[in-house]
Structures are given as structure tokens and as C-alpha cells.
ZAMARGU-4260 file (C-alpha; in steps of 0.2 Angstrom, whole numbers, plus 5000, padded with zeros to 4 digits):
<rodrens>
0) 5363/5409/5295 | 5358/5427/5290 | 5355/5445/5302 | 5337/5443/5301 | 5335/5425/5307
5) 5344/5428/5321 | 5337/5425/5339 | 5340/5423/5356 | 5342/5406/5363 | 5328/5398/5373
10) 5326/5403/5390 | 5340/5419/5390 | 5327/5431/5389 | 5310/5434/5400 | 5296/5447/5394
15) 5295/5461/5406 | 5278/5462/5418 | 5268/5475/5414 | 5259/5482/5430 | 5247/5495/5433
20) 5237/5487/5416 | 5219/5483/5422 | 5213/5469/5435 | 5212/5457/5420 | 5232/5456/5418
25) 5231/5447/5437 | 5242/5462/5442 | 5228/5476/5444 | 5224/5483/5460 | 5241/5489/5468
30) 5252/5484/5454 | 5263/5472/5462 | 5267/5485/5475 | 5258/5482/5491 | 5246/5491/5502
35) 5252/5509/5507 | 5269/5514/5512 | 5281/5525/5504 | 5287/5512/5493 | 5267/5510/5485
40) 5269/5528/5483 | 5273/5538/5464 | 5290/5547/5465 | 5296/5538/5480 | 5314/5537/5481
45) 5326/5534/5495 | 5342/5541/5501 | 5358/5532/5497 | 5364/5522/5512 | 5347/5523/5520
50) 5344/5506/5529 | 5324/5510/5535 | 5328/5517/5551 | 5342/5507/5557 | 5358/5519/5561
55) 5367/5518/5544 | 5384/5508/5542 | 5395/5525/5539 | 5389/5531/5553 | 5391/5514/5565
60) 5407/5514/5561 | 5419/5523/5568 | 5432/5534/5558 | 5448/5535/5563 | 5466/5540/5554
65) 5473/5553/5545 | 5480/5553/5526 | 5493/5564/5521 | 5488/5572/5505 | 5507/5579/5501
70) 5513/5562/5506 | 5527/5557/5494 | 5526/5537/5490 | 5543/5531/5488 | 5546/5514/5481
75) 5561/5507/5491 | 5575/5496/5486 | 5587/5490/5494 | 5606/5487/5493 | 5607/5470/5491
80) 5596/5472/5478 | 5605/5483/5467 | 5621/5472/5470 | 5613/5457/5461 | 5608/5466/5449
85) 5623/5476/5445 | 5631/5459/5442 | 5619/5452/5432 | 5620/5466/5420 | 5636/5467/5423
90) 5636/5487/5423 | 5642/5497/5435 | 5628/5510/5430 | 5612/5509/5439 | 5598/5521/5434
95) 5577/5523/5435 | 5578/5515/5415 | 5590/5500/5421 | 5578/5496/5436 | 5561/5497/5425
100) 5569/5486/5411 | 5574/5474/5424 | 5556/5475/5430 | 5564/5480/5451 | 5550/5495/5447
105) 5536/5502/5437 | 5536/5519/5426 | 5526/5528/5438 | 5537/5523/5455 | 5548/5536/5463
110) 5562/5525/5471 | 5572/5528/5485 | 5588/5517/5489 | 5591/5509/5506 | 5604/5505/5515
115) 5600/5485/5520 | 5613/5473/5513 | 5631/5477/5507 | 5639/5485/5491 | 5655/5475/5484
120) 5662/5486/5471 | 5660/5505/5464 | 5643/5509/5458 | 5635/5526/5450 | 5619/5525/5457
125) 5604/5538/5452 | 5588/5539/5460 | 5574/5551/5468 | 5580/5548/5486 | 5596/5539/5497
130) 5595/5533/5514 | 5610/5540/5528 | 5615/5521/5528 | 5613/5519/5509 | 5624/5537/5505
135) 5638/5527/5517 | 5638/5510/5509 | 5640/5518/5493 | 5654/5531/5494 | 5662/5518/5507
140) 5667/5509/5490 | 5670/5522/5481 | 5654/5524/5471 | 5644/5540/5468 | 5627/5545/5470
145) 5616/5558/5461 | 5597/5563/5464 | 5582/5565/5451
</rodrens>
């Protein structure tokens, strides 16, 4: 096998039609393009979203919300969470790094601890943002809290 042998495989590629070439290519006349109408026209283009008349999709339907652009996304975790994996690692030491090498979050997520489930021992526990509950549970047992 060499470059210059190379070709494609039978039936992968069609030759393209080439209009507007004379009544003798069996495409003369209007070139494939019909009798009158915009569309027969040269430089005829239509707008995006254009539906020939008919009222357009983005405008039958309705819009409806409001999104917060200074909205802050907090990925939350919860208590109970934290606990088992405090005794898995078997560290009383829970940070951003430990919960992104345990795969609880990504790189990107701001997290924010919560307050469902119970905290058995004294933890150290850093993140961007507590819960009241959460802030309760933890000092409750003696542990400490401290914000990004």
C-alpha cells in the first residue's frame, strides 16, 4: 500500500451536481431550483429562526423566570457525610483537598457544610460556607470551624 494509491471505498463518496450548466446536463432551465419564489432567487437568504410565516418557536413560547447573575452555587455536604468520611480516613482534619481527594467534590465547587445527620467526635472542619444547624453540631462536640 502506498499514499498515492490510495482511495476512497466504493460507494463513500458522491460527485456533486453541477446546476445552472446548460439544458444538456438534464438540470438547465431553473437549476434544480423551481419556478419563482425567493428561494429561486440569487442572494436569497433567510433569517435565523424564520419558520415561512408561521409565528416563530422563541416567540410562541412563553419566557418566564429570573437568573441571578451574582448568584453564588454552593455545593452542599452534609453532616453525615463528613462523619464517614472522617472515620474512613481516620482524620480528625477535614478540608477542601481531603474532600476532592475522596472525590465528595470537584476542584471547581465551593462547598457549604449542612447540618443534616450527627457529628460523633471533635472535628476541624474548613470550608466556604456553614449552616446555623451545621455551626451547632460541630462546636456541640467540641470541634472548630474555620471559612475559606
Amino acid at each position: 500500500m502506498k499514499i498515492h494509491t490510495l482511495k476512497p471505498s466504493e460507494g463513500s463518496t458522491k460527485n456533486n451536481k453541477r446546476v445552472g450548466r446548460g439544458q444538456g446536463s438534464g438540470r438547465g432551465g431553473t437549476s434544480t431550483r423551481g419556478h419563482k419564489g425567493a428561494q429561486s432567487r440569487s442572494g436569497y437568504s433567510q433569517k435565523m429562526g424564520f419558520e415561512g410565516g408561521q409565528m416563530p418557536l422563541q416567540r410562541r413560547v412563553p419566557k418566564f423566570g429570573f437568573k441571578n447573575k451574582f448568584r453564588i452555587a454552593y455545593k452542599g455536604i452534609n453532616l453525615d457525610t463528613i462523619q464517614e468520611l472522617s472515620d474512613k480516613i481516620k482524620s480528625d482534619q477535614i478540608d477542601i483537598q481531603v474532600l476532592i481527594e475522596n472525590g465528595v467534590i470537584k476542584k471547581s465547587d465551593l462547598v457549604k457544610i449542612l447540618g443534616r445527620g450527627e457529628v460523633t467526635k471533635k472535628l476541624n472542619i474548613t470550608a466556604h460556607a456553614f449552616s446555623a444547624n451545621a455551626v451547632v453540631a460541630i462546636e456541640k462536640t467540641g470541634g472548630s470551624i474555620s471559612k475559606l
